[in-house]
Every structure is written in structure tokens, then in C-alpha cells.
C-alpha positions as CSV (number, residue, x, y, z in Angstrom):
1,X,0.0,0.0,0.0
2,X,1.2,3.4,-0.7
3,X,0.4,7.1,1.0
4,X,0.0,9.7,-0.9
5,X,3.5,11.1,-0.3
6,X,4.6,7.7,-1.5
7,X,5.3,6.0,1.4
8,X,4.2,2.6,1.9
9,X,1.7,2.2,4.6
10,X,2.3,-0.8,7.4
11,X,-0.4,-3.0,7.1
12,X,-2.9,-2.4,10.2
13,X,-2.4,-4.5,13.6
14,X,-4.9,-6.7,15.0
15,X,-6.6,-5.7,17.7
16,X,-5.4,-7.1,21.3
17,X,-8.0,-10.1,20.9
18,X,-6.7,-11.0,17.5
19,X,-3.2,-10.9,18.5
20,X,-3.7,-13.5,21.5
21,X,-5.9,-15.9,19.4
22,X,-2.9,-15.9,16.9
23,X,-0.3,-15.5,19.6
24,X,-1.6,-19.1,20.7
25,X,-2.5,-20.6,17.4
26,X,1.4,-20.0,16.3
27,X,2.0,-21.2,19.9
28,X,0.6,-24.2,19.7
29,X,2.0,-25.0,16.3
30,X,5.5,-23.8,17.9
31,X,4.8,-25.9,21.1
32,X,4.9,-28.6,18.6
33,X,7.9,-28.0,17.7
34,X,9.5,-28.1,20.6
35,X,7.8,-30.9,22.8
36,X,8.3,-33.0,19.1
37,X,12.0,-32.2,19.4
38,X,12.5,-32.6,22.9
39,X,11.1,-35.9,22.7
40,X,13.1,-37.4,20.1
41,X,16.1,-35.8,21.5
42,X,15.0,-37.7,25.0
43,X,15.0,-41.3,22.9
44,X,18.2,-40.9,21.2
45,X,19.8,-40.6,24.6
46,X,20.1,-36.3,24.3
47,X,21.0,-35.2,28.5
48,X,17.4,-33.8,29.6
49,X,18.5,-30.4,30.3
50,X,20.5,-30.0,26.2
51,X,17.4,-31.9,24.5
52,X,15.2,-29.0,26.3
53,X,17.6,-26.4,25.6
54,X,17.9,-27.6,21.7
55,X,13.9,-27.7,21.5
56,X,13.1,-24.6,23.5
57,X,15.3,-22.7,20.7
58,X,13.7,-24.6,18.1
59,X,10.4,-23.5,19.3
60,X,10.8,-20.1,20.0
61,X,13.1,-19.3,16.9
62,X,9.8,-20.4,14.7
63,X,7.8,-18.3,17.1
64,X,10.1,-15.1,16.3
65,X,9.1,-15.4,12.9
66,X,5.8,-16.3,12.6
67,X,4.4,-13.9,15.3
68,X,6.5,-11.0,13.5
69,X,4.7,-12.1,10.0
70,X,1.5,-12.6,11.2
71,X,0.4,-11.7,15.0
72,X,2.4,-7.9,15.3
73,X,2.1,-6.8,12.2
74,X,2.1,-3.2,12.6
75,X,5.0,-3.0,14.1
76,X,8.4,-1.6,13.0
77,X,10.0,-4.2,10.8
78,X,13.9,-5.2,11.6
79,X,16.7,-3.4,12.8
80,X,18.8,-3.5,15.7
81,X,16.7,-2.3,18.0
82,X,14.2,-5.3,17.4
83,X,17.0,-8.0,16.9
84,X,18.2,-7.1,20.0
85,X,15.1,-6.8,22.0
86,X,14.4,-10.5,20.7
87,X,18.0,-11.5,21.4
88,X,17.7,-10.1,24.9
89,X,14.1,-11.6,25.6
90,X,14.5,-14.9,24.3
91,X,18.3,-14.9,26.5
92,X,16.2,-14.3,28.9
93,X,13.2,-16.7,28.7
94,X,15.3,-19.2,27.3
95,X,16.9,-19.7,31.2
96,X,13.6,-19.4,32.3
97,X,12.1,-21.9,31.0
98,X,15.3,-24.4,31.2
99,X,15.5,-22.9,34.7
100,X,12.0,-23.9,35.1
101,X,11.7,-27.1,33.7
102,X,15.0,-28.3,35.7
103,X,13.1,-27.2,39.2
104,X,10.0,-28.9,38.1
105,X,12.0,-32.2,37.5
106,X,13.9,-31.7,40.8
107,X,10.5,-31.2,42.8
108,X,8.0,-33.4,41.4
109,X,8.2,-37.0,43.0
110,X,10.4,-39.3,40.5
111,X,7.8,-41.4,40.7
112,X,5.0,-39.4,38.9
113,X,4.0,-40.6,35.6
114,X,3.4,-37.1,34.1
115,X,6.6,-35.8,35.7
116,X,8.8,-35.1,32.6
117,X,5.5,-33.1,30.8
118,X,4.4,-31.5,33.7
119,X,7.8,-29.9,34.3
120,X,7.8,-29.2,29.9
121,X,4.0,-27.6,30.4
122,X,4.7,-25.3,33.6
123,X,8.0,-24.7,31.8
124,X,6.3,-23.5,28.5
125,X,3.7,-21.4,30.3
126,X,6.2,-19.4,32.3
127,X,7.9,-18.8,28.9
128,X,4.7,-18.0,26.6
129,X,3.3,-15.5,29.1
130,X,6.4,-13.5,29.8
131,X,7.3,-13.9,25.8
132,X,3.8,-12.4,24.6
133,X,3.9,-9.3,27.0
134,X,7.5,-8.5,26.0
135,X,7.1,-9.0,22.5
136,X,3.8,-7.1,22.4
137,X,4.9,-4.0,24.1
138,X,8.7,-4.4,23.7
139,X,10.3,-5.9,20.8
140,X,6.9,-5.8,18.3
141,X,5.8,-2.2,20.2
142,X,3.9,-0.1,17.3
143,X,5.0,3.3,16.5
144,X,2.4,5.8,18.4
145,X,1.2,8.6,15.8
């Protein structure tokens, strides 16, 4: 789309609604991605703690993009700024949720069935809510007019 000064005009972001029902349609897809990962890393004999290291990168690397293409869309595109927001939340979230899913394992009785995905589920949750809130209003924030 062009203005009339010839600028192109950044498509127009979903309201807050639409952003969370994409947000967790791309999350799910993404959770996918890594809980798919994490588990074949587990059966070919990956440490616990690198398998969900290597997945939770997996994951949210996919979630960077697809949430920039289609859940924040009016927000700046690129550029330092952004990459390094993204670099500095996912740092951040990424021991989080490592951090997380390592206490969950130490605390939940060994002998729970659902130990290993209730630690990856608490661990995922504590990472999605703190990622959406940062990227929304941090790293995907939309230029105020």
C-alpha cells in the first residue's frame, strides 16, 4: 500500500483479541515443535537439560518469525533495535524456561508418571506469558502517531 507522499503504509495490527488468538495458534503450532524435538532428542539418549535447551530454541526461533509475520504486524519491521530486544528476551526466557523445567524435574516426585510433561508444560507457560507481553509491548511495540 502506498500514501499519498509515497510511502508505503504498514499494514494495520490486529486488535489485542486477535493478537492473543494468533499468539496461541502459532504457539501451539511452535509448542509442537518443541515438545516434538524434545522428545526425540530424549529417545536418542540427548542429557534432559540440552534436549530442552535444543527444542526450546527450536520453538521459539519459529515463534520469532511467525508472530512478527502474522500476530504484530504493525510494528516496526527489523533493525537492531528489534533484533536485539528478541535477542535479549529470548536470552532471557530461554533460562527461564530451562530454569523452570529443571526445578519442576527436581521437585515433582520421581515417581510421577506425568513428571517429565508437567515440568515441559509449567515450563512452557512461564515462557509464553512473559514472551507475549514483551514482544507485544517491547520488541513488536507499534509506533504511536
Amino acid at each position: 500500500m502506498e500514501s499519498s507522499a509515497g510511502e508505503v503504509a504498514k499494514p494495520a495490527s490486529p486488535g489485542l483479541v486477535a493478537q492473543i488468538m494468533r499468539f496461541v495458534l502459532i504457539g501451539g503450532f511452535c509448542a509442537l515443535v518443541d515438545s516434538g524435538l524434545y522428545v526425540l532428542l530424549l529417545q536418542a539418549g540427548t542429557w534432559v537439560h540440552l534436549a530442552k535447551a535444543i527444542s526450546f530454541i527450536a520453538g521459539t526461533t519459529t515463534a520469532y518469525f511467525l508472530n512478527r509475520r502474522f500476530t504484530f504486524t504493525g510494528a516496526q519491521k527489523g533493525g537492531a533495535g528489534q533484533l536485539g530486544g528478541f535477542a535479549a528476551l529470548y536470552t532471557t526466557t530461554f533460562f527461564v524456561n530451562v530454569g523452570t523445567n529443571a526445578l519442576m524435574l527436581a521437585t515433582l516426585p520421581a515417581d510421577f508418571t506425568w513428571r517429565v510433561a508437567s515440568a515441559w508444560i509449567i515450563a512452557q507457560g512461564t515462557a509464553t506469558a512473559i514472551n507475549f507481553v514483551m514482544l507485544k509491548w517491547v520488541v513488536f511495540r507499534e509506533a504511536r502517531d
